[in-house]
C-alpha positions as a printed Julia matrix, in Angstrom:
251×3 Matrix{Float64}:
 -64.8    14.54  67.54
 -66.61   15.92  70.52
 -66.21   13.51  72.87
 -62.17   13.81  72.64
 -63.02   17.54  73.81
 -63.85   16.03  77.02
 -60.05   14.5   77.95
 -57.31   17.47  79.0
 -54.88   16.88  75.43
 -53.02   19.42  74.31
 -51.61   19.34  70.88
 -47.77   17.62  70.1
 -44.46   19.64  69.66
 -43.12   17.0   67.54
 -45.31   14.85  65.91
 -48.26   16.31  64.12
 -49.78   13.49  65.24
 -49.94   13.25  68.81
 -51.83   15.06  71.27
 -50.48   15.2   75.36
 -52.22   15.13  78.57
 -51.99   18.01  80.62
 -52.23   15.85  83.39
 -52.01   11.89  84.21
 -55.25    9.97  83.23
 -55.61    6.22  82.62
 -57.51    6.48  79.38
 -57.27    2.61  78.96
 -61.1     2.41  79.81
 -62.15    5.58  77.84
 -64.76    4.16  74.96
 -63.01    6.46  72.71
 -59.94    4.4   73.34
 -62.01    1.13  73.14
 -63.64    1.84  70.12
 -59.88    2.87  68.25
 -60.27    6.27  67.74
 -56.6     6.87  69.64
 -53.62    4.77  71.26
 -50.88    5.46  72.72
 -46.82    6.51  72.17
 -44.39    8.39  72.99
 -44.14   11.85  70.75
 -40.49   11.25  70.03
 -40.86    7.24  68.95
 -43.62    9.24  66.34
 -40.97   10.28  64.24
 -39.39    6.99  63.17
 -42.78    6.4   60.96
 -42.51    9.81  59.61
 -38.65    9.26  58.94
 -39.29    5.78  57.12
 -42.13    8.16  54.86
 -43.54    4.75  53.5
 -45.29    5.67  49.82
 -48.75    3.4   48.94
 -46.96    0.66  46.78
 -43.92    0.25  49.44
 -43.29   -3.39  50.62
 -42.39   -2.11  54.33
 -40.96   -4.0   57.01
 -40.65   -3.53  60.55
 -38.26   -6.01  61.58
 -38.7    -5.73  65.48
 -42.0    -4.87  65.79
 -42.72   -5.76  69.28
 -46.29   -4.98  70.85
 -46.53   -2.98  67.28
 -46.61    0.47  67.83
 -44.27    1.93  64.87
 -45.88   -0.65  63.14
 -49.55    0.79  63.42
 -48.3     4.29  62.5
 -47.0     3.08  59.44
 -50.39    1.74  58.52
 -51.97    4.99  59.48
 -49.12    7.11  57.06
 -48.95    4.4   54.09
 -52.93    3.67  53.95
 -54.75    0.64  53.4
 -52.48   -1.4   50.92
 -51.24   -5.05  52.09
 -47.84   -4.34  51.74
 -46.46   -4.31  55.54
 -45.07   -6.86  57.48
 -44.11   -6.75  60.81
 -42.44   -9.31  62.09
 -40.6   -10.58  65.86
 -38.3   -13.17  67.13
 -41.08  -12.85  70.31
 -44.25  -14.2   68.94
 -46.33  -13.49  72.2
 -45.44   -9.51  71.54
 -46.73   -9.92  67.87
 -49.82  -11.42  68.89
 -50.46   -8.06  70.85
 -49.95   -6.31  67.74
 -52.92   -8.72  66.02
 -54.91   -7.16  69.22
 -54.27   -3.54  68.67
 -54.55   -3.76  64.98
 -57.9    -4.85  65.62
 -59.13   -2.45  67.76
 -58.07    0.18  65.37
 -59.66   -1.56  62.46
 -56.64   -1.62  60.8
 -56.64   -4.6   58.16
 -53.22   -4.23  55.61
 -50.49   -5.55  58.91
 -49.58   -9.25  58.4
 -47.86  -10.79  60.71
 -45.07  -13.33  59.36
 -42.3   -14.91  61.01
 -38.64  -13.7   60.38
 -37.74  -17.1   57.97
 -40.35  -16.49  55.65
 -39.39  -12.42  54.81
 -35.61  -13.71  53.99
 -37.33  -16.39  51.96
 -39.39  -14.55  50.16
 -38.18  -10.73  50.05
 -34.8   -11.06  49.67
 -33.81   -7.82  47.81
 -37.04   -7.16  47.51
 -38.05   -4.48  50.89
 -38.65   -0.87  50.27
 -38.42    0.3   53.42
 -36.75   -2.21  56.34
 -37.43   -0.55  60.06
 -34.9    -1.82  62.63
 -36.09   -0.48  65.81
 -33.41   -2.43  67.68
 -33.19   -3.77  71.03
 -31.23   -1.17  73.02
 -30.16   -0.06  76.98
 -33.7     1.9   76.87
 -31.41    4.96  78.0
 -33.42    6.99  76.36
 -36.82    5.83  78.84
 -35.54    6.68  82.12
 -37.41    9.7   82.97
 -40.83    7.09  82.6
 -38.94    3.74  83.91
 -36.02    5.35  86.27
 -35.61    1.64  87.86
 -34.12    0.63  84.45
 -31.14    2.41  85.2
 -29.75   -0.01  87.5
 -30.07   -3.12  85.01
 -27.26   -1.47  82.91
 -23.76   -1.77  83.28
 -20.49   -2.27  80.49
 -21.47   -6.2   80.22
 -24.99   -5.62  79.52
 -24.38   -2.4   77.14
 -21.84   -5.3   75.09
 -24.31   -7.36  74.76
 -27.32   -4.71  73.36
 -24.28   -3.48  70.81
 -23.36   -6.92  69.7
 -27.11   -7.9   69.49
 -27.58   -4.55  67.19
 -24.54   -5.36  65.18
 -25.92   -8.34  64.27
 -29.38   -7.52  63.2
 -28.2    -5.15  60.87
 -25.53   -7.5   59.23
 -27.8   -10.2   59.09
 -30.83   -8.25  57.46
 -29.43   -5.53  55.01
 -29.77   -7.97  51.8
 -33.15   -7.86  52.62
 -33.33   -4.22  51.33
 -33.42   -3.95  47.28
 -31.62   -1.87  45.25
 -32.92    2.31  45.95
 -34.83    0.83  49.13
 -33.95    2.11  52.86
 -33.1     1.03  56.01
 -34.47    2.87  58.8
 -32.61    2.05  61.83
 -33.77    3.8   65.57
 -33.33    3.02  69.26
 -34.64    4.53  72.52
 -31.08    5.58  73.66
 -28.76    7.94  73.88
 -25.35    6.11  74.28
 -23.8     6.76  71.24
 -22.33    3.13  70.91
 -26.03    2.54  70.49
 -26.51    4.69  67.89
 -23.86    6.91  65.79
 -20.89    4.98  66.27
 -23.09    1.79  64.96
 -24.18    3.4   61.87
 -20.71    4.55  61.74
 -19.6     1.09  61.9
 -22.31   -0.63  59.81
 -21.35    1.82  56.9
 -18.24    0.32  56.88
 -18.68   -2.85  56.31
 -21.37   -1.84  53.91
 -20.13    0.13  51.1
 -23.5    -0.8   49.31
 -25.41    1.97  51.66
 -25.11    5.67  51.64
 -26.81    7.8   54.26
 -28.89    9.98  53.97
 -30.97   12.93  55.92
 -33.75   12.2   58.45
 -34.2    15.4   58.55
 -35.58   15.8   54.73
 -38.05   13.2   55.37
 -39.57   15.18  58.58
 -39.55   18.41  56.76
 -42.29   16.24  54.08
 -44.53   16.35  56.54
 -43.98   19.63  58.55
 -41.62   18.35  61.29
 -39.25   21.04  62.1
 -36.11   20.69  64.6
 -33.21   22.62  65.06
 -29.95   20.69  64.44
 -26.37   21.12  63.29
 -26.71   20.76  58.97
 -23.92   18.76  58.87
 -25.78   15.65  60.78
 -27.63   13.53  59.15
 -29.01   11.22  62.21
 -31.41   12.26  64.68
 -30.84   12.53  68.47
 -33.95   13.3   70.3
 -32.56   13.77  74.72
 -35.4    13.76  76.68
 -34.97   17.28  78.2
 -35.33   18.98  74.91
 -38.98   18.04  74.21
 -40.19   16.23  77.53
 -40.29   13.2   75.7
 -38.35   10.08  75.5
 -34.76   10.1   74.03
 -34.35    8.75  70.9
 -32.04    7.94  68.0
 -32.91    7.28  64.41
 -30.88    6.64  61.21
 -31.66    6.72  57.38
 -29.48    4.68  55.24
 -29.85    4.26  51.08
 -29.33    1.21  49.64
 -27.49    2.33  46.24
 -25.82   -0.68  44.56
């Protein structure tokens, strides 16, 4: 594509498929941008798509989809087959999703509400995404004033809320399926210590390596072998900090 010669990208150090500006630029009125050919995300949040490694005939939920866009990469890695849902207790932020979707012409998202996937998936999901709501720890180098809404009390309430979401969804997940859980944090109440704590009172889920699923599709990064989870701090890459899971549903 010629025309993307034009803006200052340079190619990703994480994802193979993002490209970073050299330098700020509001792209948002770029007819490249208009017309779909790119959007925007962090490099790090990249990964969780990659991690969840949806296969063509995967019914694939993301369960807090928000303004959509995890949900969008999926449809980019798992091709046009009209098996992902994404889904929000915020309908406003879904509707956003309908409007990106659209402007990247992509047609196999539907958009359902959260009663109708436990009525009719039920032990059905291949591949659950819980991109939970978090602290946003892991954003602070791009939203620094975010800092100061966080104390002990609020912190509670984001683990409680996260506790919760999992309990409430896992039966969702069939039998050899996967939850994918991630946040934009680095607290480890956030992250480790609730997969820690989610496994057990879930004997039904094993976990299992991110790490296997990046190396699929060329995704590289140093870590200890003995850890399973993936901690992304936003010094290591310049990108935002993040924290994703992989959990097997075996029985």
């Amino acid at each position: 594509m010629e025309k993307l010669k034009e803006i200052p990208f340079q190619l990703g150090t994480l994802s193979p498929d993002a490209l970073r500006l050299d330098t700020y630029a509001n792209l948002t009125q770029n007819p490249l941008f208009k017309d779909g050919f790119f959007d925007f995300q962090d490099e790090s949040s990249q990964l969780v798509a990659f991690v969840c490694n949806p296969k063509k005939d995967d019914i694939v939920v993301d369960l807090c989809a928000g303004a959509g866009g995890k949900t969008i990469h999926l449809a980019a890695l798992q091709g046009d087959m009209p098996s992902l849902i994404a889904t929000d207790k915020y309908s406003n932020r879904l509707r956003e999703l309908g409007f990106r979707a659209r402007r990247l012409g992509i047609r196999n998202i539907q958009l359902r509400p959260i009663e109708k996937i436990h009525e009719q998936y039920k032990g059905k999901i291949n591949i659950l995404l819980i991109d939970a709501p978090c602290s946003g720890s892991g954003v602070y180098g791009r939203h620094p004033d975010r800092k100061w809404e966080l104390n002990e009390e609020r912190l509670a309430f984001y683990v409680k809320e996260q506790r919760s979401i999992l309990k409430n969804n896992a039966a969702l997940i069939k039998p050899g399926g996967y939850l994918v859980y991630a946040t934009c944090s680095i607290i480890p109440e956030e992250n480790g210590k609730q997969i820690e704590h989610f496994l057990s009172t879930h004997p039904e889920f094993e976990l299992v390596s991110v790490y296997d699923e990046l190396k699929d599709h060329g995704i590289r990064i140093p870590h200890d072998p003995s850890d399973k989870n993936l901690q992304i701090l936003p010094h290591q890459f310049q990108s935002d900090g993040f924290f994703v899971s992989k959990l097997k549903r075996i029985k």
